[in-house]
N, C-alpha and C positions, 0 to 999 in steps of 0.2 A: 309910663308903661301902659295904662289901662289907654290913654289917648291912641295910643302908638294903634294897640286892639283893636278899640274903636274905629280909629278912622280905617284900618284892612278890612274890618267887616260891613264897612260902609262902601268902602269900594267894591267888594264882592258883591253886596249885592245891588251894586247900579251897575256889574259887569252882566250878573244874569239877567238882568230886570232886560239891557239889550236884548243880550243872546234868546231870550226866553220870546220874544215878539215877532223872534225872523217870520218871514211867509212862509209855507210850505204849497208846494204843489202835490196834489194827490191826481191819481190816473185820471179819475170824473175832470178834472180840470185839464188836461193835457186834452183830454179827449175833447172837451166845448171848445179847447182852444183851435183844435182840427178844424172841424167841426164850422166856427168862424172864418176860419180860413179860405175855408173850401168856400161858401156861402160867398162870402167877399169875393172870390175870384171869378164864382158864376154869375156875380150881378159885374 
């Protein structure tokens, strides 16, 4: 029983430890991405 516990709460948390790392994009970033884009297209 206590392994059973164990091991679901060891999955849990290698399930957040993922989730928890994604990237986020914030607006400043959307914006330099522009930003890039445009630069790149005029050279």
């Amino acid at each position: 029983m206590r392994k059973t516990i164990l091991m679901l709460f060891a999955v849990g948390l290698l399930g957040t430890s993922f989730i928890g790392c994604r990237e986020t994009n914030t607006v400043e970033d959307e914006v330099e991405d522009v930003v890039d884009d445009a630069e790149d297209a005029v050279d």
